[in-house]
N, CA, C, O and CB atoms as a CASP TS submission, in Angstrom:
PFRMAT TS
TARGET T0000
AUTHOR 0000-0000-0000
METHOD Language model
MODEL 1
PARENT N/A
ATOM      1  N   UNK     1     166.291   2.694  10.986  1.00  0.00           N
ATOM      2  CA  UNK     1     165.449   2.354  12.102  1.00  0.00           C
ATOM      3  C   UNK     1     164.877   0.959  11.867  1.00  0.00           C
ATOM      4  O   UNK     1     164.608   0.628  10.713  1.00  0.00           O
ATOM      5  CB  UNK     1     164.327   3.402  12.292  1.00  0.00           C
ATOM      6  N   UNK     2     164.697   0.220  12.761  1.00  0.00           N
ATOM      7  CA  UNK     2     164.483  -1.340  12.822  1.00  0.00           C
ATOM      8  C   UNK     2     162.828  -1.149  13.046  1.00  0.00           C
ATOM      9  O   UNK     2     162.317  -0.272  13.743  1.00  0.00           O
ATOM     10  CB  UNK     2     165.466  -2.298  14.265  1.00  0.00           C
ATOM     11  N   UNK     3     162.244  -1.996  12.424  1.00  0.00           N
ATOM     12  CA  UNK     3     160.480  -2.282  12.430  1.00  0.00           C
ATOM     13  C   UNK     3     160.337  -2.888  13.629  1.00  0.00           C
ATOM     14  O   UNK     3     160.182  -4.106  13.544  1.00  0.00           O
ATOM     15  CB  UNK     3     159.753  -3.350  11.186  1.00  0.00           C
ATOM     16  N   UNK     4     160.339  -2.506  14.542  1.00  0.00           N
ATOM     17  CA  UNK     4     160.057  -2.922  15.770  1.00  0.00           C
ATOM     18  C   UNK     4     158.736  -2.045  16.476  1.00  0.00           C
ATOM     19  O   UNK     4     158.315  -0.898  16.328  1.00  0.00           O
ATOM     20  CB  UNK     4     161.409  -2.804  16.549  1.00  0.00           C
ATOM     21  N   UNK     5     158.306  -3.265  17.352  1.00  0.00           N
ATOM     22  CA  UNK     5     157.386  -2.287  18.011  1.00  0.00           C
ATOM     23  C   UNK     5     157.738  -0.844  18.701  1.00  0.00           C
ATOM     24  O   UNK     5     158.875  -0.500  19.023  1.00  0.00           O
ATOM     25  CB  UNK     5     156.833  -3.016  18.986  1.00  0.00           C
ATOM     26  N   UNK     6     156.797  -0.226  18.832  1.00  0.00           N
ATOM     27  CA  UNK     6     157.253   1.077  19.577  1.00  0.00           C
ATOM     28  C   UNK     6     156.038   1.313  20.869  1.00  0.00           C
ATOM     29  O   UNK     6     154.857   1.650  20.795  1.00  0.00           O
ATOM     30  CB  UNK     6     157.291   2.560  18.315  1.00  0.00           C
ATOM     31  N   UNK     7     156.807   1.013  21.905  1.00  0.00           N
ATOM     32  CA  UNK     7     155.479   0.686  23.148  1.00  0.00           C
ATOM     33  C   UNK     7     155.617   2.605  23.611  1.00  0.00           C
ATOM     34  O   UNK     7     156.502   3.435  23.409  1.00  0.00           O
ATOM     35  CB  UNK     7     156.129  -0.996  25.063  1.00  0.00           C
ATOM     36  N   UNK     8     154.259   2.673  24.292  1.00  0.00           N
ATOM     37  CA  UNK     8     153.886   3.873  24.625  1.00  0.00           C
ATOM     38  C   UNK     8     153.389   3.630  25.892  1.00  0.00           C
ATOM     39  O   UNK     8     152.307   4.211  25.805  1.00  0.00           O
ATOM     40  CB  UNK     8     153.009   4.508  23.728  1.00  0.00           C
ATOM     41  N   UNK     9     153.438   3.126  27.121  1.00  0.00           N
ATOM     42  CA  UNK     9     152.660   2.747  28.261  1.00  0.00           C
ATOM     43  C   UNK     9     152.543   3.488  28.892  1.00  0.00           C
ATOM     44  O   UNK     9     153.356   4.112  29.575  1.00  0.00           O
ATOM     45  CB  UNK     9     152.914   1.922  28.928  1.00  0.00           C
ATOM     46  N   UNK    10     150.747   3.605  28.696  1.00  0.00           N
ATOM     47  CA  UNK    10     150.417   4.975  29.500  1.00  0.00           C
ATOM     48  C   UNK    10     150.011   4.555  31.351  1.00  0.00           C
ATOM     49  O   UNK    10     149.180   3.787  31.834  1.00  0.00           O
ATOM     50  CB  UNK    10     148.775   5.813  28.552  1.00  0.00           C
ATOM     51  N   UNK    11     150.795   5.253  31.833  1.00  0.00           N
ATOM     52  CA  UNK    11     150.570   4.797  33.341  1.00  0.00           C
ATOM     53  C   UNK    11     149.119   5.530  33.925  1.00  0.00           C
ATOM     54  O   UNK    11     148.664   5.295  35.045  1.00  0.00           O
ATOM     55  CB  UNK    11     152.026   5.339  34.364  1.00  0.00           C
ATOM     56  N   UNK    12     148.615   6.289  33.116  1.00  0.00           N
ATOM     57  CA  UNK    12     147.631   7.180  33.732  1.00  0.00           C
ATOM     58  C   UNK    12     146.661   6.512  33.521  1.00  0.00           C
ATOM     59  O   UNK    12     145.688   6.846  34.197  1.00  0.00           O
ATOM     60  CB  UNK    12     147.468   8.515  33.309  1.00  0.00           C
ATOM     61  N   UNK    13     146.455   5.355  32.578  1.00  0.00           N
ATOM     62  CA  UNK    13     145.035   4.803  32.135  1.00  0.00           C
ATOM     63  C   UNK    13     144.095   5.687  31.112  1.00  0.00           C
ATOM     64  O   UNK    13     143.028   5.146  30.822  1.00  0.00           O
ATOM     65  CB  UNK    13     144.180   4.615  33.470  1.00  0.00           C
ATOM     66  N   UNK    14     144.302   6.728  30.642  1.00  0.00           N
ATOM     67  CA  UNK    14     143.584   7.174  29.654  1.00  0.00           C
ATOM     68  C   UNK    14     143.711   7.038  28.525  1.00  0.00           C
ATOM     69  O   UNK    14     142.732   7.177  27.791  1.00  0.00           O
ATOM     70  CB  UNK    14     143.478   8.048  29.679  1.00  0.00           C
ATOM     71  N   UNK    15     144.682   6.793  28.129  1.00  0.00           N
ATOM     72  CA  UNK    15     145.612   7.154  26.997  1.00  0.00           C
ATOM     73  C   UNK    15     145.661   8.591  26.249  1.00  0.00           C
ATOM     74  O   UNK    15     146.150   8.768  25.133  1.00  0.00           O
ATOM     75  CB  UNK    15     145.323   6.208  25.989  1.00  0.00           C
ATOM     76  N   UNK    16     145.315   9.167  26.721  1.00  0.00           N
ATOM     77  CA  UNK    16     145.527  10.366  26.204  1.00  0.00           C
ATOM     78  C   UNK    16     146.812  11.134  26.572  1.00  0.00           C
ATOM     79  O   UNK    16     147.112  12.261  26.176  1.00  0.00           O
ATOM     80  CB  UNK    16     144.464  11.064  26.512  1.00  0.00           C
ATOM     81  N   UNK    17     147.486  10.374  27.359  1.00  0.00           N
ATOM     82  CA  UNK    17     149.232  10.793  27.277  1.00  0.00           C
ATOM     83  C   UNK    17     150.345  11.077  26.742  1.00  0.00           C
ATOM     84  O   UNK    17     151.377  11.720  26.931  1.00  0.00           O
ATOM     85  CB  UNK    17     149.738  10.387  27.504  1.00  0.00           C
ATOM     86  N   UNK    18     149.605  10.107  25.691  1.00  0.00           N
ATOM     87  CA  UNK    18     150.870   9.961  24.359  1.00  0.00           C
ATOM     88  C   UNK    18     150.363  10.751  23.551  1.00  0.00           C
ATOM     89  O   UNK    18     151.264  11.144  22.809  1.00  0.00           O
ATOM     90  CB  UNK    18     151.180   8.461  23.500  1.00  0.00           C
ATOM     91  N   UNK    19     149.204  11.297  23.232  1.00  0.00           N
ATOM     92  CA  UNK    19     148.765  11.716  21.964  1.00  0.00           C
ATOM     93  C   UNK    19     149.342  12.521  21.343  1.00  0.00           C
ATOM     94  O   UNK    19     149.250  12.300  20.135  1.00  0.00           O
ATOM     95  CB  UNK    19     147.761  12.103  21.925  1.00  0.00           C
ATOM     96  N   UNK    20     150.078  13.627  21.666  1.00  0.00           N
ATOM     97  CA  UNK    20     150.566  14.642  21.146  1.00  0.00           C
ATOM     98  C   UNK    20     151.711  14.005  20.436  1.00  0.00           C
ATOM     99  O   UNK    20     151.951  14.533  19.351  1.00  0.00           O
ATOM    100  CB  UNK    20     150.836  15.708  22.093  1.00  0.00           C
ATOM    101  N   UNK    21     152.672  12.758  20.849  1.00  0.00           N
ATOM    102  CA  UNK    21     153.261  12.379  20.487  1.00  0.00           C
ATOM    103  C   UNK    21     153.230  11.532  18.841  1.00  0.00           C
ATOM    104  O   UNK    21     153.960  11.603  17.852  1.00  0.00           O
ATOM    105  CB  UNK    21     153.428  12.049  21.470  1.00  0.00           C
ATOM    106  N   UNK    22     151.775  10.603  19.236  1.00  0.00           N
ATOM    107  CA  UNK    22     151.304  10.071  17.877  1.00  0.00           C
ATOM    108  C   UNK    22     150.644  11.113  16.782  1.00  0.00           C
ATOM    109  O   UNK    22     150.418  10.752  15.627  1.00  0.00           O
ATOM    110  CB  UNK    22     150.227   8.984  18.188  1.00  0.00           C
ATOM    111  N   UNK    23     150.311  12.656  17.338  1.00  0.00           N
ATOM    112  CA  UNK    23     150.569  13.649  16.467  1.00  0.00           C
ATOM    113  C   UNK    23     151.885  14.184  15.726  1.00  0.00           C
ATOM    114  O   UNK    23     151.990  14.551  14.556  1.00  0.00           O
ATOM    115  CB  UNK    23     150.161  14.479  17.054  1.00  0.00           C
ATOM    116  N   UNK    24     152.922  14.124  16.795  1.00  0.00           N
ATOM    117  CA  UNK    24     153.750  14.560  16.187  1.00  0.00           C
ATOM    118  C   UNK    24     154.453  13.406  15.152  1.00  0.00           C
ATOM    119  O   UNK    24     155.132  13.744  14.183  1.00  0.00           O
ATOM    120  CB  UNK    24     154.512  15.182  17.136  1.00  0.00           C
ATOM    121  N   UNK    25     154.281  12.510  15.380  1.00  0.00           N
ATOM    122  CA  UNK    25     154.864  11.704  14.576  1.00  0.00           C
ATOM    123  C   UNK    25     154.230  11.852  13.254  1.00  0.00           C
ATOM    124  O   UNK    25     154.931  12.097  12.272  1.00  0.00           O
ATOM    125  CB  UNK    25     154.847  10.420  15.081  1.00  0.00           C
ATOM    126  N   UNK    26     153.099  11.734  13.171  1.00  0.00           N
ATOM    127  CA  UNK    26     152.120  11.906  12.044  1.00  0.00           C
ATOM    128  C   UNK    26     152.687  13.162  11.063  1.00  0.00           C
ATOM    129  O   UNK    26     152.933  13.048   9.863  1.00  0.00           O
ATOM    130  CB  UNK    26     150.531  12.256  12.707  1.00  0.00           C
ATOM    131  N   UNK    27     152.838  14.441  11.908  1.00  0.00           N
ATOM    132  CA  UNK    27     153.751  15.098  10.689  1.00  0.00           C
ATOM    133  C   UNK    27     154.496  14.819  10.393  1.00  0.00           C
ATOM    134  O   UNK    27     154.570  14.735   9.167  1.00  0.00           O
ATOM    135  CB  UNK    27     154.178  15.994  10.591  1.00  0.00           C
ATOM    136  N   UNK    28     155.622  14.454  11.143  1.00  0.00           N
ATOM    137  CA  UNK    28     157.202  13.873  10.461  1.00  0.00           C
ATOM    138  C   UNK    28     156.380  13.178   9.731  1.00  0.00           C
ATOM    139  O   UNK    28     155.775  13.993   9.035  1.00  0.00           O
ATOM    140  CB  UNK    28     158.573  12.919  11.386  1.00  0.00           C
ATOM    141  N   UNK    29     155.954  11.918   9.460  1.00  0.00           N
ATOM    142  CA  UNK    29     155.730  11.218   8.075  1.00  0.00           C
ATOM    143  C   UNK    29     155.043  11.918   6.705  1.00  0.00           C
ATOM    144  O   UNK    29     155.307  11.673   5.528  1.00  0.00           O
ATOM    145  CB  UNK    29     154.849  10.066   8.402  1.00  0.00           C
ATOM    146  N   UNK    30     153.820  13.121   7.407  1.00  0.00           N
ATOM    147  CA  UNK    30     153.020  13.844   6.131  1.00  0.00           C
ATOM    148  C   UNK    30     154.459  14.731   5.641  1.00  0.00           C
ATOM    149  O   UNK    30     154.469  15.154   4.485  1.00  0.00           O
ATOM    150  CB  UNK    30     151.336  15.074   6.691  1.00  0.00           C
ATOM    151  N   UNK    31     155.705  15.009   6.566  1.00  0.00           N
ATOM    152  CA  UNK    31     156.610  15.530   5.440  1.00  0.00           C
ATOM    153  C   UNK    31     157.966  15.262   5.381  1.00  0.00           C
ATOM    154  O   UNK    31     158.953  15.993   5.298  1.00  0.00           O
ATOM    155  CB  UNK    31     156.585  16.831   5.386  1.00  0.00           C
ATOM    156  N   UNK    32     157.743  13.513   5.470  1.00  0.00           N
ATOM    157  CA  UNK    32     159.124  12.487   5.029  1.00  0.00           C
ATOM    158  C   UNK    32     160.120  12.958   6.174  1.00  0.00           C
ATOM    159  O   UNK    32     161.327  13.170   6.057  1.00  0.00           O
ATOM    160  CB  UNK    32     159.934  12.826   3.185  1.00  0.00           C
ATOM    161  N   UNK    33     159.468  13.052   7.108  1.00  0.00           N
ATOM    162  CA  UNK    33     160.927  12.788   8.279  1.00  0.00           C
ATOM    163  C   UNK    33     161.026  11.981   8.793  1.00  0.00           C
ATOM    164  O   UNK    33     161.946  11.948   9.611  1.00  0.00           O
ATOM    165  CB  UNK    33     161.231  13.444   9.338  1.00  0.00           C
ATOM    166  N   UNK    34     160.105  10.765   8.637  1.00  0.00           N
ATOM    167  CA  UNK    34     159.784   9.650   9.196  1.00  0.00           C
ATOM    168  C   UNK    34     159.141   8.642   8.494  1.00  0.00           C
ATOM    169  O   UNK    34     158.015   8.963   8.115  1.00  0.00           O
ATOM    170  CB  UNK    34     159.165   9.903  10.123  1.00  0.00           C
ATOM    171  N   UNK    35     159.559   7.354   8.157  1.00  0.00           N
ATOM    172  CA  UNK    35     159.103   6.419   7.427  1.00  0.00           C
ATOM    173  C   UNK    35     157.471   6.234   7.586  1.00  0.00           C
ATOM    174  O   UNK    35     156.927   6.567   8.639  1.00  0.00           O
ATOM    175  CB  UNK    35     159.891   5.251   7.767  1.00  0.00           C
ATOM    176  N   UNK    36     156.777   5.727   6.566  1.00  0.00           N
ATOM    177  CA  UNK    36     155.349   6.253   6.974  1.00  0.00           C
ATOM    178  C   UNK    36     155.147   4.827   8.130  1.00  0.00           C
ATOM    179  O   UNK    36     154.513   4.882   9.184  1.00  0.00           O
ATOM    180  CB  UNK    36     153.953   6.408   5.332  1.00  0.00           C
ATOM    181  N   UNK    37     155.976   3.426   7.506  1.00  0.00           N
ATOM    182  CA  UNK    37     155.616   2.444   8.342  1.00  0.00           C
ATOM    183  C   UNK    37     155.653   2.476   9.960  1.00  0.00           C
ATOM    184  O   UNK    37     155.205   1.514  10.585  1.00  0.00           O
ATOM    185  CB  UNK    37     156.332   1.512   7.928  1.00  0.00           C
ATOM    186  N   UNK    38     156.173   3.556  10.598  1.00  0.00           N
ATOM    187  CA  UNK    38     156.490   3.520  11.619  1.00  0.00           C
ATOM    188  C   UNK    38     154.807   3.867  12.430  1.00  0.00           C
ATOM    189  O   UNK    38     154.678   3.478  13.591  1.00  0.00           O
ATOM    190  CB  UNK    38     157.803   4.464  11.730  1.00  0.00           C
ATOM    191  N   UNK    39     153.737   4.515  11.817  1.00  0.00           N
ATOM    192  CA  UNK    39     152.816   4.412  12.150  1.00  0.00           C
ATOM    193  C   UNK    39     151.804   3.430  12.496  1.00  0.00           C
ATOM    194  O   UNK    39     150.753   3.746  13.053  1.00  0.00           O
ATOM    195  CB  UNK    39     152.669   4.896  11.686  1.00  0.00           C
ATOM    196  N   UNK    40     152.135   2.142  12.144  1.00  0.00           N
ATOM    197  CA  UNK    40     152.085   1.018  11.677  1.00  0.00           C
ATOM    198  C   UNK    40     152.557   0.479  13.085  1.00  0.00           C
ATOM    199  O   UNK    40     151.768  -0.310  13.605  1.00  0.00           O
ATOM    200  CB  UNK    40     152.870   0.759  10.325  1.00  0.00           C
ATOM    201  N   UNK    41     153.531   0.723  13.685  1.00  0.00           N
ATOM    202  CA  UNK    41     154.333   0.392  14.919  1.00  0.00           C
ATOM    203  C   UNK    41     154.250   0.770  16.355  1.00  0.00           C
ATOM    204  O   UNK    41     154.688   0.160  17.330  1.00  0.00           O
ATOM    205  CB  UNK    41     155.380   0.731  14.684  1.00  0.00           C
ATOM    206  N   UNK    42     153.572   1.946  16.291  1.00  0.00           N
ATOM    207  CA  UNK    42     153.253   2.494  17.607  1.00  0.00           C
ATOM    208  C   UNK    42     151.739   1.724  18.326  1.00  0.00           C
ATOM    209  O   UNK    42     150.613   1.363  17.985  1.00  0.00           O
ATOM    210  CB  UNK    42     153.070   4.246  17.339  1.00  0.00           C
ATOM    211  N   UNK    43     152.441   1.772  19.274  1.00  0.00           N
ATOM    212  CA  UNK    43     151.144   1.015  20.217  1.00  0.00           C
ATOM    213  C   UNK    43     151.033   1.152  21.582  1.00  0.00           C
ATOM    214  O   UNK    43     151.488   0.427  22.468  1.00  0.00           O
ATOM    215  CB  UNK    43     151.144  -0.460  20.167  1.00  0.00           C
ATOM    216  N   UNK    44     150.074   2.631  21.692  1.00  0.00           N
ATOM    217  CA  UNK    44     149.771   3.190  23.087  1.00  0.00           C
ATOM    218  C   UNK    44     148.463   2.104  24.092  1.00  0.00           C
ATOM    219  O   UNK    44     147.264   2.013  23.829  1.00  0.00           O
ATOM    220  CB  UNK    44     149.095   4.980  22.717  1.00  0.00           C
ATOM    221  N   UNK    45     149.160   1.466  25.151  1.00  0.00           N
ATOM    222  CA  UNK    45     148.652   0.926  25.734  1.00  0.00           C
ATOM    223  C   UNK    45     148.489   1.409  27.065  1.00  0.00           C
ATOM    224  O   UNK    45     149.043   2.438  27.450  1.00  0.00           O
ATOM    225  CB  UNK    45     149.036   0.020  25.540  1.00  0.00           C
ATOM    226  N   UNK    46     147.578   0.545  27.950  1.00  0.00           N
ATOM    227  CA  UNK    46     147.662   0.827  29.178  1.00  0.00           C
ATOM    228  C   UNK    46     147.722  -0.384  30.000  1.00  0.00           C
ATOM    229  O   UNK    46     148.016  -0.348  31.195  1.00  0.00           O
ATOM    230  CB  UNK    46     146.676   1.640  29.500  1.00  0.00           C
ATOM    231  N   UNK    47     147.351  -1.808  29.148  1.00  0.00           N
ATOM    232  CA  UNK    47     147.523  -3.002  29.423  1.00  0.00           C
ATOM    233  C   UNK    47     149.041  -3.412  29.216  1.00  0.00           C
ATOM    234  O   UNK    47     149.729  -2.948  28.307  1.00  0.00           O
ATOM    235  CB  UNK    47     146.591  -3.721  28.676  1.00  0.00           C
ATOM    236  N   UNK    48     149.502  -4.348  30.171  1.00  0.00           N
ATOM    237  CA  UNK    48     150.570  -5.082  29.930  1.00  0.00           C
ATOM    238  C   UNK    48     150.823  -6.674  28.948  1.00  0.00           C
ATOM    239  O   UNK    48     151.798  -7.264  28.483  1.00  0.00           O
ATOM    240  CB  UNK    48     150.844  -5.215  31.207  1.00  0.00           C
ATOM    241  N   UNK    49     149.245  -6.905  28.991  1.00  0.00           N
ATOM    242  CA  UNK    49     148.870  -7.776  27.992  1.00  0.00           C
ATOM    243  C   UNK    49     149.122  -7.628  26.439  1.00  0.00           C
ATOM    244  O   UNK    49     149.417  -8.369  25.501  1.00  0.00           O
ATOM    245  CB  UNK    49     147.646  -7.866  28.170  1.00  0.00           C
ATOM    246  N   UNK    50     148.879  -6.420  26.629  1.00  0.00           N
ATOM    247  CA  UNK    50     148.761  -5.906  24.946  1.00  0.00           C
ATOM    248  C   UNK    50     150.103  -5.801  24.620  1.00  0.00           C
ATOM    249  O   UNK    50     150.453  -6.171  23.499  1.00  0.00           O
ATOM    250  CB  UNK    50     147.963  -4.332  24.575  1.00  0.00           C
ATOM    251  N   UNK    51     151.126  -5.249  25.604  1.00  0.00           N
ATOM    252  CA  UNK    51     152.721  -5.031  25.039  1.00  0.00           C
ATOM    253  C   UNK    51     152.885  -6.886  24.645  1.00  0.00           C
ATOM    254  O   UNK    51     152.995  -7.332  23.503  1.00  0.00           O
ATOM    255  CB  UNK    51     154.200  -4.217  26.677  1.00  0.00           C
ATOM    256  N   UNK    52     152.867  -7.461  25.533  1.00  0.00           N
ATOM    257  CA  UNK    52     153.269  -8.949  25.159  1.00  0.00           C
ATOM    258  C   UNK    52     152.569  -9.497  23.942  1.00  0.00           C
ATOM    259  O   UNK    52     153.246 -10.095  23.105  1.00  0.00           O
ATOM    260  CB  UNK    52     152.939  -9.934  26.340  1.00  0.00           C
ATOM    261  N   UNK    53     151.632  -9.388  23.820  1.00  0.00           N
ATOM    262  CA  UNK    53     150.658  -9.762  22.606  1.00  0.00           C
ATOM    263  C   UNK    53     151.226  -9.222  21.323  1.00  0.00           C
ATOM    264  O   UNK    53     151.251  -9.979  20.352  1.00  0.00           O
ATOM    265  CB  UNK    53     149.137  -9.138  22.794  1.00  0.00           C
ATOM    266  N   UNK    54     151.895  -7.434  21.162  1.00  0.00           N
ATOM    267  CA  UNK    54     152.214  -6.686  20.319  1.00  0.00           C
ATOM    268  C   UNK    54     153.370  -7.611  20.021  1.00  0.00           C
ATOM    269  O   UNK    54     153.507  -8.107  18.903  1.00  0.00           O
ATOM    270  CB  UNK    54     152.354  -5.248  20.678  1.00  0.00           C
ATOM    271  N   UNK    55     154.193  -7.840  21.010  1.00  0.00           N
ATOM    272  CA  UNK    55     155.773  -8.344  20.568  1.00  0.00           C
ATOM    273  C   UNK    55     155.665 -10.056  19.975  1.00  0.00           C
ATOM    274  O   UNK    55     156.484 -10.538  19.192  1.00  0.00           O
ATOM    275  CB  UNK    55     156.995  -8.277  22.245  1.00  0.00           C
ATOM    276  N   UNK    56     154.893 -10.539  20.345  1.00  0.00           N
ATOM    277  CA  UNK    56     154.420 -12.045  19.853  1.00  0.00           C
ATOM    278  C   UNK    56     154.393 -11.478  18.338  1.00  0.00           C
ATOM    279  O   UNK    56     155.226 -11.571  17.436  1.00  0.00           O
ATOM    280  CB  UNK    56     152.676 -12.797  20.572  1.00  0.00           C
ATOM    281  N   UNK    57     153.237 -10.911  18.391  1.00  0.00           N
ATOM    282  CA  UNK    57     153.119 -11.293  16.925  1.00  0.00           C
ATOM    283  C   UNK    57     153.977 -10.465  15.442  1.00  0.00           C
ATOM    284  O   UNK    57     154.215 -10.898  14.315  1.00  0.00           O
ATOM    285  CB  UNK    57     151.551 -11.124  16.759  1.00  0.00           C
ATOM    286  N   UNK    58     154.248  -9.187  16.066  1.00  0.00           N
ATOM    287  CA  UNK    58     155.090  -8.892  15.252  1.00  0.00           C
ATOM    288  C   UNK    58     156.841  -8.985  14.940  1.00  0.00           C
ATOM    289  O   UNK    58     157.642  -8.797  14.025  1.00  0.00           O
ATOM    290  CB  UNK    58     154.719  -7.996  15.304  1.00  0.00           C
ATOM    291  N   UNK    59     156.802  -9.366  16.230  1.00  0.00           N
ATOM    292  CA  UNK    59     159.018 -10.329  16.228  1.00  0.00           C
ATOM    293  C   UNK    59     158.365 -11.745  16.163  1.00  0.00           C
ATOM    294  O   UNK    59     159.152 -12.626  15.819  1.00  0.00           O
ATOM    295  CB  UNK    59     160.595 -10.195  18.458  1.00  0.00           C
ATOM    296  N   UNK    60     156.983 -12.178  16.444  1.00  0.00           N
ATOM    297  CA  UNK    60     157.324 -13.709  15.974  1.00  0.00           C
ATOM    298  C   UNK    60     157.669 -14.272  17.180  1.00  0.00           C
ATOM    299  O   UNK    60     158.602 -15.070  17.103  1.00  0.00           O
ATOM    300  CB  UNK    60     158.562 -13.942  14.858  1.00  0.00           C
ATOM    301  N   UNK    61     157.247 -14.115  18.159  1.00  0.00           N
ATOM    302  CA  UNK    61     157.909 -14.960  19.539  1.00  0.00           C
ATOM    303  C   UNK    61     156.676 -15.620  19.896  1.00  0.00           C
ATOM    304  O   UNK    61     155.502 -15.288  19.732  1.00  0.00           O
ATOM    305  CB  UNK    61     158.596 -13.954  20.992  1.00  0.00           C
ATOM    306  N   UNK    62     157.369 -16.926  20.575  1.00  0.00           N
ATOM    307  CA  UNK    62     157.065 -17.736  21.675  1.00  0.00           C
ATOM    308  C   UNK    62     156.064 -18.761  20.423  1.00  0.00           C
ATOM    309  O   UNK    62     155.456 -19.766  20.794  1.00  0.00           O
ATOM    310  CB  UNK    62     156.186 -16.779  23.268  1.00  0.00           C
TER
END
């Protein structure tokens, strides 16, 4: 798996959309099914600012 961002865009504005998801991920890593860095990568937004901002700085663009 490539260290890339991992966008979550919540259309509802709460963010509480994804959560179950950034739970489930959380176990896969507490029992190695998932690199722990990938926690590191997820980024539940509701701004479109923030996806562009996320990808700047961690690929290094623009």
């Amino acid at each position: 798996m490539e260290r890339v961002p991992i966008i979550l865009f919540d259309t509802e504005g709460e963010r509480v959309f994804w959560q179950g998801m950034r739970r489930q991920i959380a176990e896969m890593v507490r029992y190695h099914r998932a690199p722990a860095w990938i926690e590191d990568h997820i980024v539940i937004t509701d701004d479109p600012a923030v996806v562009t901002d996320v990808y700047r700085k961690q690929l290094h663009l623009f």
